[in-house]
N, C-alpha and C positions, 0 to 999 in steps of 0.2 A: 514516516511522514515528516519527520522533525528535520529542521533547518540542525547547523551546529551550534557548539558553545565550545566555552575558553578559546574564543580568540579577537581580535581586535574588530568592532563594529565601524565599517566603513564614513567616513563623509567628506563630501564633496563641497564646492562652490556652493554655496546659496541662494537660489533664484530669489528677485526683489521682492516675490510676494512673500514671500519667507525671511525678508532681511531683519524683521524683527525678535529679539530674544523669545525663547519659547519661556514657559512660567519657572519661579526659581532661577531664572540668569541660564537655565541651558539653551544651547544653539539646535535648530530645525534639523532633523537630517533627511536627504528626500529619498533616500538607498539606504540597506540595511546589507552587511555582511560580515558571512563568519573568515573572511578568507583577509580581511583585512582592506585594504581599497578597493574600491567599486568601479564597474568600468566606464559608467554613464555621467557625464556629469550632470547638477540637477537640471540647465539648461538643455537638455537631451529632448531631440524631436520623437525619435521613434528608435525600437530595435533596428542593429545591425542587418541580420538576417531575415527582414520583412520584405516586402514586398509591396512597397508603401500604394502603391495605386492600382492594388489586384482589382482585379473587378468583382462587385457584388453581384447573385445572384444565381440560381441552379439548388439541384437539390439532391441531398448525398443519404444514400441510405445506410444504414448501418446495423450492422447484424448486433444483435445481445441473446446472451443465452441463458437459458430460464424463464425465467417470466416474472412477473410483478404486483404488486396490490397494495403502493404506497407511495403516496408521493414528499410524505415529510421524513425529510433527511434525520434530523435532532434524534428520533427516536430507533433509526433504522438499526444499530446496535441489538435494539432491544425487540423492536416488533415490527411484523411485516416485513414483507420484501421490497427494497425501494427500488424503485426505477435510477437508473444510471441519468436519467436522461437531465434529473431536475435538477441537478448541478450546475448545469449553463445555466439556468435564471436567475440565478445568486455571483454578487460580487461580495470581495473579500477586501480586508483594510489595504493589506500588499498583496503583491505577487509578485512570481519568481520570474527572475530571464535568465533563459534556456540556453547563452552561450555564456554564461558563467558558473561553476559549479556549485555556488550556493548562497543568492545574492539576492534579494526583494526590491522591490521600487512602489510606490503608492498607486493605489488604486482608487477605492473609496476614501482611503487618509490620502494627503498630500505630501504628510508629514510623522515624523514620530518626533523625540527629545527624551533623552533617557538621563542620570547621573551616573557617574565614573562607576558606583559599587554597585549597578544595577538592581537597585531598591525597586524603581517603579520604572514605566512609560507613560509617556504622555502622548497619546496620538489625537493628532486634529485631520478634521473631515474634509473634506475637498470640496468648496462652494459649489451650487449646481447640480449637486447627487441628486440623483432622486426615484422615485419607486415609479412601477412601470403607472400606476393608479397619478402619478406626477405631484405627489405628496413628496418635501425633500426627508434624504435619510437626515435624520438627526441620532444626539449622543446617546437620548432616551433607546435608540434602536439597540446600539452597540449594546449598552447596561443591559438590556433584555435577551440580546442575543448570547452575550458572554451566560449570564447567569442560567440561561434555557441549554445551552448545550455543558455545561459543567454540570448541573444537574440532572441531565437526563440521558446524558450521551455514554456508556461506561467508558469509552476511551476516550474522551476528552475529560471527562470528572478525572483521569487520573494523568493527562496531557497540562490539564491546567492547575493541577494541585495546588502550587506554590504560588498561584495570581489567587489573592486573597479578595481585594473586592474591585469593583469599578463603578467610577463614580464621574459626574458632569461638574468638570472644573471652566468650560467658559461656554458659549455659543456653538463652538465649532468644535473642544475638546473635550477626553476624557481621558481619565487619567487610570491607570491598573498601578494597583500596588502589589506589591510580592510579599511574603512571609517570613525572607530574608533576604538581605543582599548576597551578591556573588554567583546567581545564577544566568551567567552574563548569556543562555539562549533565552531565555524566557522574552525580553524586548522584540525579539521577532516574532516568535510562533505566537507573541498575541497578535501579529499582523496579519495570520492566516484566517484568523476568525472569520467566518462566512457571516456577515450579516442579514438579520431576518425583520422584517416590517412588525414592529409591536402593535401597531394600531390593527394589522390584520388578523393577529394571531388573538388578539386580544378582542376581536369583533365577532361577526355570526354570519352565516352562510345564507345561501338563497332563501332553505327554509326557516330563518330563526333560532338558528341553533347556534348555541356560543360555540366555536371553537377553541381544540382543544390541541399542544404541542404538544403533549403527553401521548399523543394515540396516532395511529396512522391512518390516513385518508388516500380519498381519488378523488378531492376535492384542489383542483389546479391552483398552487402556490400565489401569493405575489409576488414578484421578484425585483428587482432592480438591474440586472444583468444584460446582455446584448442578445439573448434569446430568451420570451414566454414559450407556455405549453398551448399549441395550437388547436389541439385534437388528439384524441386518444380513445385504445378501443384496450381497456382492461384486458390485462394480462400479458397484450398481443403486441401493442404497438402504442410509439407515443411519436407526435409531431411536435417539431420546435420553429415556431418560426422567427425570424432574426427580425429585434425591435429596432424599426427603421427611425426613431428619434430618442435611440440610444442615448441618455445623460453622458454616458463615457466614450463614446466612438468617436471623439478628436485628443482624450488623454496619449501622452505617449505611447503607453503600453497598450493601448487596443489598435493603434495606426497598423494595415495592411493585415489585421487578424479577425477572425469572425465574419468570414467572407462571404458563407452561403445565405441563400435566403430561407432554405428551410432543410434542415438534420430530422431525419426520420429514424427512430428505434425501432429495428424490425426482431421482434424475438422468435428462438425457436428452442424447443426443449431437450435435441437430438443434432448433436453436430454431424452428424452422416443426410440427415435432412436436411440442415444447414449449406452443408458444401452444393448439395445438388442443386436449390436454392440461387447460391450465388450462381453456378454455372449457365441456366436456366434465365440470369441477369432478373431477380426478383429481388437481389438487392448489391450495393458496389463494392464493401471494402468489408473484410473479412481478416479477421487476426487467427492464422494455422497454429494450434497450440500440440499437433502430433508431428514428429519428422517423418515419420513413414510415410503418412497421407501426405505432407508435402512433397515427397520426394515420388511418390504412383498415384495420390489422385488425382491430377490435372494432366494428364495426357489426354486433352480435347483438345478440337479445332479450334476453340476462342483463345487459348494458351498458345498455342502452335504459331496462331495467328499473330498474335501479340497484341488481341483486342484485349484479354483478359490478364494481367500483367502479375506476377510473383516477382515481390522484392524483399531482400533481408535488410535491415536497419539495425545498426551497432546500440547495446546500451552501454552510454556510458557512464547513467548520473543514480544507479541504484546496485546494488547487491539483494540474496536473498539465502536462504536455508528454505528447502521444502521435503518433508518425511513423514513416514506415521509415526504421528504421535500417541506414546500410551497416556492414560488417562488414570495421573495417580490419586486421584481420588476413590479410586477403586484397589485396595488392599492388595492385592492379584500382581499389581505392578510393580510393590515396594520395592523389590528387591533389584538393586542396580544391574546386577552376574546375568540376572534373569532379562532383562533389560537391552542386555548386549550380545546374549545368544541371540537375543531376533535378528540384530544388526548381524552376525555370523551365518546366519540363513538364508538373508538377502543376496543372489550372484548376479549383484547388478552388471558386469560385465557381460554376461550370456542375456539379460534382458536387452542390453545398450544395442545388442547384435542381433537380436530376434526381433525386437518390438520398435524400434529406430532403424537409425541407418549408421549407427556407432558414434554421432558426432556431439555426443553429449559427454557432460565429463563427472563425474560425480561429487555432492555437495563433501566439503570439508570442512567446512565452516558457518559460521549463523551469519557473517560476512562475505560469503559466497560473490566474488564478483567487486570486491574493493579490497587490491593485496593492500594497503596500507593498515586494514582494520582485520585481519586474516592471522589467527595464530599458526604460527609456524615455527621448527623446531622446537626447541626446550625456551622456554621464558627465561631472560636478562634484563637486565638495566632497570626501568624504573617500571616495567610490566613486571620484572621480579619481586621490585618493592611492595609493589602494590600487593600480589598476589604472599607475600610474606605475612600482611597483617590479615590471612586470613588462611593460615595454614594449616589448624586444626579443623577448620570448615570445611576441605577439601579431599577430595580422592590423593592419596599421595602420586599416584602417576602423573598429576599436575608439573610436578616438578622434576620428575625424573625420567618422563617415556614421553616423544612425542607422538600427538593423537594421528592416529592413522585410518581406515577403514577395508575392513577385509578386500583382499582381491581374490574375486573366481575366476570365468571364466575356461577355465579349462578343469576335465574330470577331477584332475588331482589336487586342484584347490578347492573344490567344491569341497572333497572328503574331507580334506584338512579343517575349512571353514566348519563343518558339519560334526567334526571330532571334539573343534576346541567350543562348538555352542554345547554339544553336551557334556562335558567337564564342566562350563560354564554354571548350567543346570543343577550337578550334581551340586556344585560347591552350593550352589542357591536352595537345596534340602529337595529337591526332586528325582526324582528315579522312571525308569519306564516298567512298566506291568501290564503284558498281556499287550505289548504295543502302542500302549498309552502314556502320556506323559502324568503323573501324578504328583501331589505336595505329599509332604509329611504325614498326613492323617489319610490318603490315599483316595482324597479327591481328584479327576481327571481335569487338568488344565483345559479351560477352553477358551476361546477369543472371539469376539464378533468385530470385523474390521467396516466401519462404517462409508459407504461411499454416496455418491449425487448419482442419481437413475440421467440425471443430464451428463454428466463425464464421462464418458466411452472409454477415453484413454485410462485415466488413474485406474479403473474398474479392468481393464487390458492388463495394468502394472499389479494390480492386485489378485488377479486370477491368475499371472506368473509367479508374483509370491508364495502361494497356497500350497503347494506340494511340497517346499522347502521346508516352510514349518512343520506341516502331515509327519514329513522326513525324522522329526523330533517328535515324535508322537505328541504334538500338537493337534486339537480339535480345530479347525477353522471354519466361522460361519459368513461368507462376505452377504454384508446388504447395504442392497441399493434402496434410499428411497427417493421420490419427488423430491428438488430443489426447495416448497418451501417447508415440506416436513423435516429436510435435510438441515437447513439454517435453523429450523427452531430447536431441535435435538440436540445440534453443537450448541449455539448461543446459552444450552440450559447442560450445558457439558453428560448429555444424556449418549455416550458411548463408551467403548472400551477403546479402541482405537479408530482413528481416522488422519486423515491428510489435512497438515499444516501449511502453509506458506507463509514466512516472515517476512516482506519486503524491509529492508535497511537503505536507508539514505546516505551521502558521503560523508555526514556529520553525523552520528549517532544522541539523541537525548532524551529528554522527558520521556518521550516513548519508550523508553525500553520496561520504563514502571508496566505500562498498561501490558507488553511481550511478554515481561518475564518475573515481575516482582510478585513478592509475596500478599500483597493487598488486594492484586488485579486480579488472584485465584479462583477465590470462591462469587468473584462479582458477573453475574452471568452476562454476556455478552464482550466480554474482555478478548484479547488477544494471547488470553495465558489460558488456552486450550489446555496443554498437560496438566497444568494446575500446580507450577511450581513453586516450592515456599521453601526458597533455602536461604539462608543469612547471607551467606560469603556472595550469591550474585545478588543479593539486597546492596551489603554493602558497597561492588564493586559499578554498582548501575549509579549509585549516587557519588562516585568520583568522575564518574563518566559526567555526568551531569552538571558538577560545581569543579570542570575541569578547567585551569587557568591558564592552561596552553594549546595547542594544538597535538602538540607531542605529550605532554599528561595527558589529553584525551586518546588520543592511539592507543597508547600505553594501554589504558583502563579497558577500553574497545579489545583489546586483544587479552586481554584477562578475563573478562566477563568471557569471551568465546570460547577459550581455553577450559575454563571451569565448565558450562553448559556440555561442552561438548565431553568431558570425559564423564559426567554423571548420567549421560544414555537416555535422556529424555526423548528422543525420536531414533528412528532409523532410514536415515539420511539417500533422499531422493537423489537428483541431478540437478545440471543447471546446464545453463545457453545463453552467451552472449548476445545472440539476437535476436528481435521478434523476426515471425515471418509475416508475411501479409499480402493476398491477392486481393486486388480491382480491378475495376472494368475503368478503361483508359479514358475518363471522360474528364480528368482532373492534372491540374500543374500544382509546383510548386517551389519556393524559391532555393538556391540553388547558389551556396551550400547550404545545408540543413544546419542550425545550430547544433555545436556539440552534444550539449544537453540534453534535447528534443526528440529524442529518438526518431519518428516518424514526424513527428509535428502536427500528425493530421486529427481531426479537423482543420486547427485554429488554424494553421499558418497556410493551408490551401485554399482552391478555389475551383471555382465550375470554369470550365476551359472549352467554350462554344464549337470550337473551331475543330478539337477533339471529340468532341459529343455529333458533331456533324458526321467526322469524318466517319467512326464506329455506326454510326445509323444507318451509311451507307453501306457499310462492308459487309 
């Protein structure tokens, strides 16, 4: 999620309502970037890549999968299932634009003003905000929102660690302090902050009842955003419909965006019901998360026709690692040898060819998808340095073998894979008896691989797995449960293993605490699934973090991966440069797509009468 750090924070020209010094003698800045100049200047009408005068109105439905029984975000980490949906009715101080790789511009602020050693920020409000209830946001909101989502969110308690308090320094300001200087990301990512109405959260419901942040509800948010919650039918579906006297729908950044009049969340618990679904036109835009289905389930007349349209979209603005993760909080795992004969069992090449269409490639990396942050070869230069001051920390193959992962494919790689997982074994104090894999004291090894009764595929990938481990006289038990049994079970790290996905951004920071750090372990709902507590990626996440280059961040970025990856903490899925995605043709959009934007859709679309006509017809 995280913008970057160590690098130079953009600014521009100063618009007149900005010409005055912000508090302390620093200067306004109305762009934030880690990439050094910004492209917009502050006098900037609108994005490049909009579509300034689409037309409002029409209504897009959108598939989600699972289901839901929450509408307050702060605490979704922790309880409840939240709906995707309540996201659009919340704005944030900045936000990003999509044809720069890693750049903010004001939204609810106007403005930020920072000092050279990045001690504090100062962000001021943008006159005119205001809550959909037409109450304006004030600083009191920010203070409430900051301190409501550090305290209740696990990964933002450990995103905002180092923003020590926030406090109301004028009418229109607030100022964040930090804990130290030199963590030159911190001035952004406080600009992500979603802010939340304090007068609402802090009032009482139809019946009398004071609410509560701390708990989850299906009691409809207030927001301040360019869509409220219109309608909704628990579990099943949420309507949004686009607030037509929007405080921000002439800001730069909302110009030719938030185009419909109403976004529908259609949920379903079964993506094989799903696709039938879209086909059936019960709802438009669908994201294909299998290659095989993409590539045999759409030979219908609406495909054929090109009423019902499949198109791939390039990512360019994320990486990821996605594998099962073991769960070393459970003893069972300690042992690294043991660890990495799973990864030797895996023949992802014969799955890539049975269960795809081969065009997947497999992860290498916790960078998957950004070579700039991607170890490769043997570490030099200043990723050697780094990786020096924590040499005892580390598996020595760090330094002297580069990481690799088995290849099958063919019978005789299989064996080979399958000879060196159980030497692996042996060396790990395991033996087999009677066909069984055993420890030491001549308990039977067994695993229970945890999956969502919603994901068809992973549960496809894992019932390929099963026989390979079997092969090792491994016990394997795969379960499926409900998606929300499934979230509370991870969020309370209640498995042995299950399926990780790390999204990384082109700047890697503060997040990587809540990924991988040893504090985020045992805090239930974190993103440190495996539960890892090792010093050397403690240390090597907080140079990442109080990096003062671009290139010491690389650096670091490829040291942390390097280490992660030779200590065997998952065993390493695939990756795809692009999403896929079928609709039904009743939608434009502008043309070219920001680099960034992957599909752009919703925001940057629109309902396309002329298309809806002509499909009604055919």
């Amino acid at each position: 999620m995280a913008p970057a750090l160590g690098l130079n924070l953009g600014i521009s020209a100063i618009t007149p309502a900005l010409a005055d010094d912000a508090p302390n003698g620093l200067k306004w800045r109305h762009g934030l970037s880690t990439y050094g100049e910004i492209k917009y200047p502050a006098d900037f009408k609108r994005y490049d890549y909009v579509k300034p005068d689409a037309p409002k109105g029409g209504v897009v439905r959108l598939f989600q999968p699972g289901t839901y029984d929450s509408f307050n975000l702060v605490v979704a980490g922790l309880k409840g299932t939240v709906s995707a949906a309540v996201s659009r009715i919340y704005d944030s101080l900045m936000e990003a634009s999509l044809d720069e790789p890693d750049t903010y511009y004001g939204e609810l602020a106007e403005a930020a003003a920072f000092p050279d050693d990045f001690s504090y920020v100062i962000y001021r409000l943008r006159p005119g905000s205001r809550w959909h209830d037409g109450k304006p946001v004030t600083p009191e909101d920010v203070i409430f929102s900051f301190e409501a989502w550090k305290t209740n969110s696990p990964m933002f308690s450990a995103y905002y660690r180092h923003i020590e308090k926030a406090e109301k320094i004028g009418d229109r300001d607030i100022k964040f302090t930090f804990d130290s200087p030199g963590n030159r990301e911190l001035p952004m990512i406080t600009g992500q902050l979603i802010i939340l109405p304090k007068h609402w959260w802090e009032g009482t419901d139809a019946q009398g009842k004071k609410r509560d942040i701390t708990a989850s509800t299906l009691e409809p948010p207030l927001g301040s955003g360019p869509y409220r919650i219109k309608e909704f039918v628990a579990g099943r579906s949420v309507a949004l419909e686009r607030v037509k006297d929007y405080w921000g729908k002439d800001i730069p950044i909302a110009i030719g965006q938030n185009n419909f009049e109403e976004l529908r969340y259609e949920y379903f618990r079964d993506d094989t019901v799903a696709r039938e679904a879209l086909k059936a036109d019960q709802f438009d835009w669908y994201g294909e998360r299998s290659a095989k289905e993409w590539a045999s389930a759409y030979d219908v007349p609406p495909v054929r026709e090109k009423r019902l349209l499949k198109e791939l979209f390039t990512v360019r603005n994320q990486g990821r690692m996605q594998g099962w993760v073991f769960n070393l909080r459970r003893p069972k795992f300690a042992n690294a040898r043991l660890r990495r004969a799973f990864n030797y069992a895996f023949d992802f090449e014969e799955m890539n060819r049975v269960l795809s269409t081969g065009e997947y490639h497999r992860d290498s990396s916790y960078f998957d998808g950004i070579p700039d942050l991607m170890a490769t070869g043997l570490p030099e230069g200043k990723e050697l340095e780094i990786l020096e001051t924590v040499r005892d920390k580390v598996p020595p193959e760090v330094f002297t073998t580069p990481y690799t992962d088995p290849v099958g494919g063919t019978p005789e790689n299989v064996r080979a894979n399958l000879r060196e997982a159980t030497r692996l074994l042996k060396e790990a104090g395991f033996e087999i008896r009677d066909r069984k894999l055993v420890d030491a004291s001549g308990q039977p090894f067994t695993v229970e691989i945890l999956g969502n009764s919603g994901d068809a595929g992973m549960e496809r990938i894992s019932l390929f797995y099963k026989p390979s481990l079997e092969r090792l006289g491994i016990t394997v038990n795969l379960r499926a449960v409900d998606t929300v049994q499934y979230q509370n079970r991870v969020r309370d790290f209640d498995f042995e293993m299950t399926t990780q996905v790390w999204g990384q951004s082109i700047s890697p920071g503060n997040e990587q605490r809540d990924n991988f750090g040893s504090q985020a372990a045992d805090r239930p709902g974190s993103n440190n699934l495996p539960g890892i507590k090792n010093p050397a990626v403690d240390a090597i996440i907080e140079r990442i973090i109080f990096a003062n280059s671009r290139a010491d961040q690389i650096a670091a970025a490829k040291a942390m991966d390097r280490v992660l990856l030779w200590n065997f903490y998952l065993v390493p899925h695939f990756n795809y440069d692009k999403q896929r995605y079928v609709y039904w043709d009743r939608f434009s959009h502008p043309d070219p797509l920001p680099k960034y934007g992957v599909s752009g859709f919703p925001n940057l679309w629109w309902y396309d009468a002329d298309r809806a006509a002509k499909l009604k017809r055919s």
